[in-house]
Backbone as numpy.savetxt, mean C-alpha at the origin, in Angstrom:
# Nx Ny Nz CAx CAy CAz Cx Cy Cz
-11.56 15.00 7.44 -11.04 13.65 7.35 -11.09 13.21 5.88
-10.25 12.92 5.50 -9.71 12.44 3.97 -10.46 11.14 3.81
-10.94 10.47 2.39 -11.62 9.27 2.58 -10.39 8.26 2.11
-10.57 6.91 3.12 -9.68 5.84 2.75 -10.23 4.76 2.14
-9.15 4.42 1.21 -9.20 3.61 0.42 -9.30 1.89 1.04
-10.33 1.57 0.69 -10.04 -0.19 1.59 -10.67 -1.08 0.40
-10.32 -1.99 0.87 -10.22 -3.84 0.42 -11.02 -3.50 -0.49
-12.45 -3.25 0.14 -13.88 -3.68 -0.29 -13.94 -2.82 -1.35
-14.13 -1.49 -1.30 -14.08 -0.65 -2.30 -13.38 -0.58 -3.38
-11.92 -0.56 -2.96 -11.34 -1.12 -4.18 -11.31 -2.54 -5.01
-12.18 -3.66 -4.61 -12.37 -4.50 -5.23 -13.67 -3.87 -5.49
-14.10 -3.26 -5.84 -15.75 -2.88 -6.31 -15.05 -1.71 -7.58
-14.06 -1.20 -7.18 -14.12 0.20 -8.38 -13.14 -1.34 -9.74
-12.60 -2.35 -9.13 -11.98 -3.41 -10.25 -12.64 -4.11 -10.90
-14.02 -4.43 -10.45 -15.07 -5.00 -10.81 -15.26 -5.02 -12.47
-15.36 -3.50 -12.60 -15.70 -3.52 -14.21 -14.30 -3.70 -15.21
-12.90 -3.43 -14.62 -11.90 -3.67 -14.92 -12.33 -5.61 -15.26
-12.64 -6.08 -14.58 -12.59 -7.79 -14.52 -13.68 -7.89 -15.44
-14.98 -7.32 -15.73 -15.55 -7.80 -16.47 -15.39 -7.85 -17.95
-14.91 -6.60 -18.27 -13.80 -6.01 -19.64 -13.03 -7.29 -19.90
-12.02 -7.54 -18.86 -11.04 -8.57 -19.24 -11.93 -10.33 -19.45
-13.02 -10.64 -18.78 -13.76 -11.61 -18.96 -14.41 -11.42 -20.68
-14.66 -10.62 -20.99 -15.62 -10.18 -22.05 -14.59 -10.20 -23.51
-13.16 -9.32 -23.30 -11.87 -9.38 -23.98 -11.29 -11.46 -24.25
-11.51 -11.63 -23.32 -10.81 -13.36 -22.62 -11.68 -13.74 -23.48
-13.08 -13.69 -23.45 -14.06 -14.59 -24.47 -13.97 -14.59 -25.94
-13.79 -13.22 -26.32 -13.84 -13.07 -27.78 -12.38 -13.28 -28.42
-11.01 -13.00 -27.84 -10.01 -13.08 -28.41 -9.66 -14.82 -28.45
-9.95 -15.59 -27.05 -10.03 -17.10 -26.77 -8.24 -16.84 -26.47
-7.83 -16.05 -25.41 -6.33 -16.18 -25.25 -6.99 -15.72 -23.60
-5.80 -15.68 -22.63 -5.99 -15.60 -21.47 -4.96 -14.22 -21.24
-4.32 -13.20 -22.67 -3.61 -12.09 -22.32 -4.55 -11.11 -21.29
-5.69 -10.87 -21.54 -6.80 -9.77 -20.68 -6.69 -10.47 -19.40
-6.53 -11.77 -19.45 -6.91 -11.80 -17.61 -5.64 -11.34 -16.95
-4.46 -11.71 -17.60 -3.03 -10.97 -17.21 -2.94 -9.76 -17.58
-3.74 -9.28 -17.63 -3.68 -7.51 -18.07 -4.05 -6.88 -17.07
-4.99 -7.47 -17.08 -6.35 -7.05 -15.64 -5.78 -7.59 -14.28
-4.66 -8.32 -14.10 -4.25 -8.88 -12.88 -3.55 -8.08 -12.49
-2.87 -7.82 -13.85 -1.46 -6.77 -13.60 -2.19 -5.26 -13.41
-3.25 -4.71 -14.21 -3.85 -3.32 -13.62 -4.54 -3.81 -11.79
-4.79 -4.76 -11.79 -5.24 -4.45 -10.38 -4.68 -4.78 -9.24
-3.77 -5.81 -9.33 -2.42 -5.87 -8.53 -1.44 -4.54 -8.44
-1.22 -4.06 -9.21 0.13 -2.95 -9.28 -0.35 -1.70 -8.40
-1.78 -1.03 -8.91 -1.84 0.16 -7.71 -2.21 -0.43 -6.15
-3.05 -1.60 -6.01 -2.69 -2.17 -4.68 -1.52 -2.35 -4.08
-0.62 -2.94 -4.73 0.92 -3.35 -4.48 1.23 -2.02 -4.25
1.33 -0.95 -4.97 2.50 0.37 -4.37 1.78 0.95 -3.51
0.06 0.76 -3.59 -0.54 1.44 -1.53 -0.01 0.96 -1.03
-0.04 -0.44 -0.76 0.05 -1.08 0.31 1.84 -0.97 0.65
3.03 -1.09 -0.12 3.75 -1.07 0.31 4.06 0.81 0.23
3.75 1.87 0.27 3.72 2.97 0.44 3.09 3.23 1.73
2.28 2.03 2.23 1.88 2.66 3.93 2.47 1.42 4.61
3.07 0.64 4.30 4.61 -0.18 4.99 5.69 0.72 5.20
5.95 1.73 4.54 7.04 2.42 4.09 7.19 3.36 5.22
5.95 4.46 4.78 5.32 5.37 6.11 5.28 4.58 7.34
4.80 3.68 7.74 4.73 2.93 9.37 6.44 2.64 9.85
6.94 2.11 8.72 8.42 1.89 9.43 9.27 3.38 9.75
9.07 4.33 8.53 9.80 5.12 8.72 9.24 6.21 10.10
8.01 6.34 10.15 7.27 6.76 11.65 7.82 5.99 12.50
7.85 4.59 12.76 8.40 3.86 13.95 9.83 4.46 14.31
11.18 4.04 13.33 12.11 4.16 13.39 12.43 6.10 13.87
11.73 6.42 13.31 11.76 7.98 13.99 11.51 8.45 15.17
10.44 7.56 15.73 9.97 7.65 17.15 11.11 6.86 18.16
11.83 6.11 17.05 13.00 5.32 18.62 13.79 6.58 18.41
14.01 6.86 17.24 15.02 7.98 17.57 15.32 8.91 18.30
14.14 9.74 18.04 13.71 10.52 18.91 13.49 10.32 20.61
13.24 8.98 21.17 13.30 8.27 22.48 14.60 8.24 22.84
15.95 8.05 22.15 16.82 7.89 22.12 17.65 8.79 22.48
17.84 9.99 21.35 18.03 11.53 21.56 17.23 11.90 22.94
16.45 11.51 23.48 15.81 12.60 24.90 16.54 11.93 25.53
17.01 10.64 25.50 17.62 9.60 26.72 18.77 10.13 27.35
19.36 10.49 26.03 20.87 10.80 25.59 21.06 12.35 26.45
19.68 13.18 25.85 20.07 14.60 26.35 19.86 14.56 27.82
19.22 13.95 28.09 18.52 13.87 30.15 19.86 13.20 30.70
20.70 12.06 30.09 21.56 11.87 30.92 23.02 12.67 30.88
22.62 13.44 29.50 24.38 14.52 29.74 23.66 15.15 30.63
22.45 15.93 30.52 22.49 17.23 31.45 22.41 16.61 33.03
21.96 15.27 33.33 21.69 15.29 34.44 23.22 13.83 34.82
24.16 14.21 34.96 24.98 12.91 34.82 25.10 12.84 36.29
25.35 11.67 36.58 25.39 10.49 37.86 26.63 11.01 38.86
């Protein structure tokens, strides 16, 4: 079993990402690091999360298909 990636953990491996940008934010006195750090920790969340949206639809839509095609083949071979 492969290990998954969740919420919690990945807000724990961003942690030091946020403190960098708090520490950057203090000494420069601009707010570019906190938009740096939003944007590094938003962006690989954003393409998981819509990369297993992606996978679930395209699994769904495959499974009607496939329901579809058996429907199709049971009623040529067996027609009324």
């Amino acid at each position: 079993m492969r290990p998954r990636i969740t919420l919690v953990n990945y807000l724990l491996l961003s942690l030091p990402i946020w403190a960098l940008a708090l520490v950057a934010g203090k000494l420069t006195h601009t707010s570019l690091p906190y938009n740096v750090w939003a944007l590094l920790w938003a962006a690989p969340m954003g393409l998981y999360l819509a990369a297993r949206w992606i996978y679930f639809l395209v699994t769904l839509i495959w499974a009607i298909l496939i329901e579809i095609v058996k429907a199709v083949r049971k009623r040529i071979a067996r027609p009324d």
